[in-house]
SEVEX-355264 format. One record per atom (N, C-alpha, C): residue number from 1; residue in three letters; atom name; z, y, x. Coordinates in nm, 4 decimals, padded with zeros to 6 digits. Layout:
// residues N
i, aa, at, pz, py, px
NUM, Ala, CA, Z, Y, X
...
END
This chain:
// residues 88
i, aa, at, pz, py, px
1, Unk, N, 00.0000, -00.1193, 00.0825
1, Unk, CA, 00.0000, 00.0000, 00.0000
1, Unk, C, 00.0000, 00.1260, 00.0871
2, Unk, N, -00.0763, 00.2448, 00.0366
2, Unk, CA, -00.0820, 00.3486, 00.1444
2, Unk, C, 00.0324, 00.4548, 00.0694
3, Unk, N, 00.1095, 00.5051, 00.2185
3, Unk, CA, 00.1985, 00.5761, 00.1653
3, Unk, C, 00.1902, 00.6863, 00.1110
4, Unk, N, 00.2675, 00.7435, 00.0675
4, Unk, CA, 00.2716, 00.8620, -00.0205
4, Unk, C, 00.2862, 00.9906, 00.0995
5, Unk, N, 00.3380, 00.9803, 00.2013
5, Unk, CA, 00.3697, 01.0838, 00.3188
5, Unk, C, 00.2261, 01.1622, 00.3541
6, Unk, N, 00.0847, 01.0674, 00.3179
6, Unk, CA, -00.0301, 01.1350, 00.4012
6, Unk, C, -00.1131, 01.0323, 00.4491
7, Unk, N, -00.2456, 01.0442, 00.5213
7, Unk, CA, -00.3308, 01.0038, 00.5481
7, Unk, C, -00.3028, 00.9253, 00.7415
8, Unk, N, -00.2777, 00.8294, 00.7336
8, Unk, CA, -00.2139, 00.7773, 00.8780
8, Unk, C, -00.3064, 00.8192, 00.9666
9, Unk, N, -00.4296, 00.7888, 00.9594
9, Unk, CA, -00.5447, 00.8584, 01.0486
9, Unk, C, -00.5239, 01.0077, 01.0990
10, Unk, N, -00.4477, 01.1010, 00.9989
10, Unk, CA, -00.4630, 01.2156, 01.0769
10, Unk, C, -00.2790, 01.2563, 01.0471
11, Unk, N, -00.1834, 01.1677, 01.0466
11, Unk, CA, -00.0539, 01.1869, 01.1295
11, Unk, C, -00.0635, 01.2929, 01.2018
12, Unk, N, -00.1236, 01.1954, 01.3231
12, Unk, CA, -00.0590, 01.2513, 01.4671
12, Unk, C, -00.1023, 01.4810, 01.4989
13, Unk, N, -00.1717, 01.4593, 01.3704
13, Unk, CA, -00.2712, 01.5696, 01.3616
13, Unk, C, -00.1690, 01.7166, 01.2789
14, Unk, N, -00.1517, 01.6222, 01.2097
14, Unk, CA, -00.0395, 01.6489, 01.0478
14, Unk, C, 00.0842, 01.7024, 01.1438
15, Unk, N, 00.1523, 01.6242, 01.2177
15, Unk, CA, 00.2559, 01.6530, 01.3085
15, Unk, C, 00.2838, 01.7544, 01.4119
16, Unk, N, 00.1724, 01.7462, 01.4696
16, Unk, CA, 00.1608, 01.8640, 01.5566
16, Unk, C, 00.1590, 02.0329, 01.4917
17, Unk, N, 00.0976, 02.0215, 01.4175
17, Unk, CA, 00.0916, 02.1162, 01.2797
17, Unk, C, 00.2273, 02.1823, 01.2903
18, Unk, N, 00.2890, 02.0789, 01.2491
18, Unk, CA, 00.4370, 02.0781, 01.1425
18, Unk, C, 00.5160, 02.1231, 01.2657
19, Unk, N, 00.4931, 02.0635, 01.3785
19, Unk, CA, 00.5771, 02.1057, 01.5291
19, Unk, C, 00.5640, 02.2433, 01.5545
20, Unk, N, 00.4439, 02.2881, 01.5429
20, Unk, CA, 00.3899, 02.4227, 01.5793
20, Unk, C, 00.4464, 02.4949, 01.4664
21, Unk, N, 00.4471, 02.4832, 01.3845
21, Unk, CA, 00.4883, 02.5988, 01.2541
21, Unk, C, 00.6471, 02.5991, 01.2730
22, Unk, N, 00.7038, 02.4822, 01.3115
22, Unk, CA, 00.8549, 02.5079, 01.3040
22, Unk, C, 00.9206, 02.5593, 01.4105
23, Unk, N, 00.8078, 02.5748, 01.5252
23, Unk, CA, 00.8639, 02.5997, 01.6062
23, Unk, C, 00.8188, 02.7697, 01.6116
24, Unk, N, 00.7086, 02.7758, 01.5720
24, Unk, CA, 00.7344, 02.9259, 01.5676
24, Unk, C, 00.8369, 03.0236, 01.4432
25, Unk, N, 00.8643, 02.9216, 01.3621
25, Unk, CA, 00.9949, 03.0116, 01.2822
25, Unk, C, 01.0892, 03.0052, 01.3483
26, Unk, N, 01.1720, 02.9415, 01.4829
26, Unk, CA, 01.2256, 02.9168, 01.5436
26, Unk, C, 01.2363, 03.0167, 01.6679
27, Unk, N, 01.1259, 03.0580, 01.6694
27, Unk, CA, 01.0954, 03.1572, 01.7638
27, Unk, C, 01.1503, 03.2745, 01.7149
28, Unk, N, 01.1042, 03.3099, 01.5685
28, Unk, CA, 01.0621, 03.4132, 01.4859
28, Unk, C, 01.2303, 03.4415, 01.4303
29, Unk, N, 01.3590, 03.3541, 01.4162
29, Unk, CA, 01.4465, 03.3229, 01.3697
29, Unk, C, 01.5589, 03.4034, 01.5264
30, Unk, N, 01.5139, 03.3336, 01.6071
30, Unk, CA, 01.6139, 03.3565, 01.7313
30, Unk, C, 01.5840, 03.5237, 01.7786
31, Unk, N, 01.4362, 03.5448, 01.7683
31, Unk, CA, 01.4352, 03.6790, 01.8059
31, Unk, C, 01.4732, 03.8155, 01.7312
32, Unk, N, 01.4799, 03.7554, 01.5859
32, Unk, CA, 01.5945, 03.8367, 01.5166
32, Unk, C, 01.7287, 03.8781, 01.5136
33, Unk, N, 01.7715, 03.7311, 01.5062
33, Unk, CA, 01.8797, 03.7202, 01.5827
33, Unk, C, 01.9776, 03.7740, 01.7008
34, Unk, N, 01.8782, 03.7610, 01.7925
34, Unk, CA, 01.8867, 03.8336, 01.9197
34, Unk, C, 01.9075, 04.0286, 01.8638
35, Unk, N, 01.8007, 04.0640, 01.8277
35, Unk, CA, 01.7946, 04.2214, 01.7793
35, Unk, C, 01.9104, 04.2386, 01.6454
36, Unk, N, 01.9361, 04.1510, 01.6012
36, Unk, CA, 02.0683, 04.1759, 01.4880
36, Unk, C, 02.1714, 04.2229, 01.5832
37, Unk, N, 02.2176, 04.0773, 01.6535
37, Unk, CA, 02.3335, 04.1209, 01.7536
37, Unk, C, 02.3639, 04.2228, 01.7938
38, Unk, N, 02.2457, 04.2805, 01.8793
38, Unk, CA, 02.2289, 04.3821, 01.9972
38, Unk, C, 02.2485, 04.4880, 01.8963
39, Unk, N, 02.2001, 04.5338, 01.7345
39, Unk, CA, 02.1749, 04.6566, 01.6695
39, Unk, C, 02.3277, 04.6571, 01.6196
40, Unk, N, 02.4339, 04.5119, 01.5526
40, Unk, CA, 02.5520, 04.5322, 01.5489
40, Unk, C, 02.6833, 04.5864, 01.6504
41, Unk, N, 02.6396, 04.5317, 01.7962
41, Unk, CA, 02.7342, 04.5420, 01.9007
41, Unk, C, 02.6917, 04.7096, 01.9522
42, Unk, N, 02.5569, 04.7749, 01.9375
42, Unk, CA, 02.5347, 04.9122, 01.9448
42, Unk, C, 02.5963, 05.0003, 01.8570
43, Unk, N, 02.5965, 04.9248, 01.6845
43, Unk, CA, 02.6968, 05.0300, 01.5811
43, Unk, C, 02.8130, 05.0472, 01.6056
44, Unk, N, 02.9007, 04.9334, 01.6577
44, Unk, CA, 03.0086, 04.8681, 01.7156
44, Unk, C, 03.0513, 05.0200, 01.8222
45, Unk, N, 02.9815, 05.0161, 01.9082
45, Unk, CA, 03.0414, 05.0938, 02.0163
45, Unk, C, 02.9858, 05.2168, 02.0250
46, Unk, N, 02.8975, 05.2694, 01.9328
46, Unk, CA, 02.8485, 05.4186, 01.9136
46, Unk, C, 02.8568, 05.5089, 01.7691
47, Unk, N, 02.8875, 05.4172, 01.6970
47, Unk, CA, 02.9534, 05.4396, 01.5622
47, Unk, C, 02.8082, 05.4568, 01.5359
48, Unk, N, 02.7126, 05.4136, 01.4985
48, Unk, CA, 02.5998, 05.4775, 01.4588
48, Unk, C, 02.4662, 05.3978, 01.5104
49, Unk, N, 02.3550, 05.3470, 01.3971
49, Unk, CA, 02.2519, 05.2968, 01.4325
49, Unk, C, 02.1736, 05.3417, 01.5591
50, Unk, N, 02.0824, 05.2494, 01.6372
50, Unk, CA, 01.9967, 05.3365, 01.7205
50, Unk, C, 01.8878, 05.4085, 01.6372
51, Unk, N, 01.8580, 05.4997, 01.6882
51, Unk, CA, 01.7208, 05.5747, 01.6024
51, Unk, C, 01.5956, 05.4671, 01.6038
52, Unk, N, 01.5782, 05.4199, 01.7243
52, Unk, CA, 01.4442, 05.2818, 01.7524
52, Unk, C, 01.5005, 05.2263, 01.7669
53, Unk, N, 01.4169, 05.0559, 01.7803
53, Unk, CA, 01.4495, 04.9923, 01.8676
53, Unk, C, 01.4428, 04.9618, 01.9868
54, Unk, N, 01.3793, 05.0515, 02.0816
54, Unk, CA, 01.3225, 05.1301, 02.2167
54, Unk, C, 01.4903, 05.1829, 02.2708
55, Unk, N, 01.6056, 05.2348, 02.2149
55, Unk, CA, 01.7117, 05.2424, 02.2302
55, Unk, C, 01.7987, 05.1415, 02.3480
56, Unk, N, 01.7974, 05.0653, 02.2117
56, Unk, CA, 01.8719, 04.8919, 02.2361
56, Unk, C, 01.8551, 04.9142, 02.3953
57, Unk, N, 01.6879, 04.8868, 02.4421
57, Unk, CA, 01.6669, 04.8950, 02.5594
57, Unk, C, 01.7252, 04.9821, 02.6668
58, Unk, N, 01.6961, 05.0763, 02.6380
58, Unk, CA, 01.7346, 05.2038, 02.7309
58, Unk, C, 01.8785, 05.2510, 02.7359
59, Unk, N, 01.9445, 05.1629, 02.6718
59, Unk, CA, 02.1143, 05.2065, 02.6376
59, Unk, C, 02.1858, 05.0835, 02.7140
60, Unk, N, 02.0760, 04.9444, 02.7094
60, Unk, CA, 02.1251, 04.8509, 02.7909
60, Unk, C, 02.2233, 04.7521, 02.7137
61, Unk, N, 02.1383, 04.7373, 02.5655
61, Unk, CA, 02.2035, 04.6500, 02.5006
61, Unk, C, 02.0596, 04.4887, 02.4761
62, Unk, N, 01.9798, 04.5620, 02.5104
62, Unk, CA, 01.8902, 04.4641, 02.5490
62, Unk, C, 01.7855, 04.4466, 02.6766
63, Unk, N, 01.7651, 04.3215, 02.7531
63, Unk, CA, 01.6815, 04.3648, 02.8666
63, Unk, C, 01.5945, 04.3737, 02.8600
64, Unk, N, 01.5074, 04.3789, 02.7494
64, Unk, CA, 01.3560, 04.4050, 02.6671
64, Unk, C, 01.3487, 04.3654, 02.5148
65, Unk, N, 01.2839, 04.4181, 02.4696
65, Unk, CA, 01.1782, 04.3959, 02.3066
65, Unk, C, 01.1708, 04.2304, 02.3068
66, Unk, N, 01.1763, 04.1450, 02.2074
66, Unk, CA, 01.0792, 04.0345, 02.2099
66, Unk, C, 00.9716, 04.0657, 02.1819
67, Unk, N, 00.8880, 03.9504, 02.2582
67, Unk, CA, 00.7656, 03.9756, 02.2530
67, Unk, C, 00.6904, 03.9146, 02.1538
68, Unk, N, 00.5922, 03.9759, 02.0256
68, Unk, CA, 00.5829, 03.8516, 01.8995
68, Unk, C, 00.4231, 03.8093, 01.8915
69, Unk, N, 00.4237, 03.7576, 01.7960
69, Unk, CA, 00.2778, 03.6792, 01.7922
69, Unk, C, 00.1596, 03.7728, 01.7347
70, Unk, N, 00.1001, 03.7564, 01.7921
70, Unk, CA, -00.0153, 03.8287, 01.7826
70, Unk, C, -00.0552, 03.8866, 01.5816
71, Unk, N, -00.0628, 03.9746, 01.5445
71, Unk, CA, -00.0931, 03.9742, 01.4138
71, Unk, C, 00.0785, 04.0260, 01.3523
72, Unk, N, 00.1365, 04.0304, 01.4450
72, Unk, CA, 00.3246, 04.0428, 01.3643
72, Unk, C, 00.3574, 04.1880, 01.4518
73, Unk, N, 00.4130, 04.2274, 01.4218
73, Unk, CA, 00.4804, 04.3665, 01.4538
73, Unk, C, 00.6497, 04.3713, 01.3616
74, Unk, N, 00.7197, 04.4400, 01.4673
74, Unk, CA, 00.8771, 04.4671, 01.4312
74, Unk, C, 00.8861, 04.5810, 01.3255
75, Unk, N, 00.9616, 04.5825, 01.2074
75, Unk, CA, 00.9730, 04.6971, 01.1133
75, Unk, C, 01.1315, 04.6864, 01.1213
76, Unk, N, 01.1946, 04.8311, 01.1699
76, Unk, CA, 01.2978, 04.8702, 01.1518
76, Unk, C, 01.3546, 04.9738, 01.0690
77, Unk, N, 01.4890, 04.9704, 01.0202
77, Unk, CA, 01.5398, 05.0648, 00.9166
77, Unk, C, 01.6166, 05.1261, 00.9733
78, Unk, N, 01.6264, 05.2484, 01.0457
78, Unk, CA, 01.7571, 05.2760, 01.1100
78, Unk, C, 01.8451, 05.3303, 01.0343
79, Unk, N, 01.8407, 05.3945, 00.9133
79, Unk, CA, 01.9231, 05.4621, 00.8175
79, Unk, C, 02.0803, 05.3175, 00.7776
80, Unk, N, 01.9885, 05.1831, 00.7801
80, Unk, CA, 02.0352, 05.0760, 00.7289
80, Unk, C, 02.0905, 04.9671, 00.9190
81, Unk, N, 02.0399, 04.9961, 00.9644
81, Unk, CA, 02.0461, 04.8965, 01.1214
81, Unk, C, 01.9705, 04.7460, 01.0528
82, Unk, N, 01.8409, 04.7684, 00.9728
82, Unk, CA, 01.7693, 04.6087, 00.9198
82, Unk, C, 01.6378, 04.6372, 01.0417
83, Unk, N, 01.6245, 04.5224, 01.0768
83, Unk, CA, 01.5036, 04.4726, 01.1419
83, Unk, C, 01.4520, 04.3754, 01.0498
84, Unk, N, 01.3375, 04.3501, 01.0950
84, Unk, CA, 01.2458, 04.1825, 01.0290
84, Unk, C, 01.0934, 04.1852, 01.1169
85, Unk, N, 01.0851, 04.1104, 01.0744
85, Unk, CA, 00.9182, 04.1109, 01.1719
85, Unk, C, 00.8130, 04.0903, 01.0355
86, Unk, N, 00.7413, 04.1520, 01.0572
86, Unk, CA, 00.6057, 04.1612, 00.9721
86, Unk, C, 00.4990, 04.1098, 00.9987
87, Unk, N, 00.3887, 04.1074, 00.9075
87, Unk, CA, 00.2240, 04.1251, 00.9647
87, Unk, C, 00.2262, 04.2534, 00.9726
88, Unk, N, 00.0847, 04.2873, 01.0812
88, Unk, CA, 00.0274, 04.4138, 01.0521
88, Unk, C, -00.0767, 04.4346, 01.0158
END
């Protein structure tokens, strides 16, 4: 009986897929992450959002920007301290 999971012939195909997509939310997940921290531990000790996120950097709460995937760009709120990553 053929299983219900997919076509066995193109598995190994199917998988790699599934590797690649999870691993770039993974990417996409940590580098938020990373810029949450850095934008909380900056409110933390300056009472007050950075104006950019070009700040973070230059204040020495981060040792660079992540760098994102081609087609995505960073949207920040500084009124709020929200980041997320977008399309552009």
């Amino acid at each position: 009986p053929a299983s219900a999971g997919g076509n066995p012939l193109t598995a190994p195909v199917d998988y790699l897929g599934a590797v690649g997509k999870a691993q770039k939310v993974a990417e996409k997940t940590a580098d938020l992450t990373t810029l949450d921290q850095a934008i909380r531990l900056f409110h933390a000790s300056e009472d007050r959002y950075p104006k950019d996120l070009n700040e973070l950097v230059s204040e020495g709460y981060l040792p660079r920007l992540p760098t994102l995937r081609a087609g995505t760009k960073l949207e920040y709120n500084p009124a709020r301290g929200e980041v997320r990553i977008a399309p552009q």
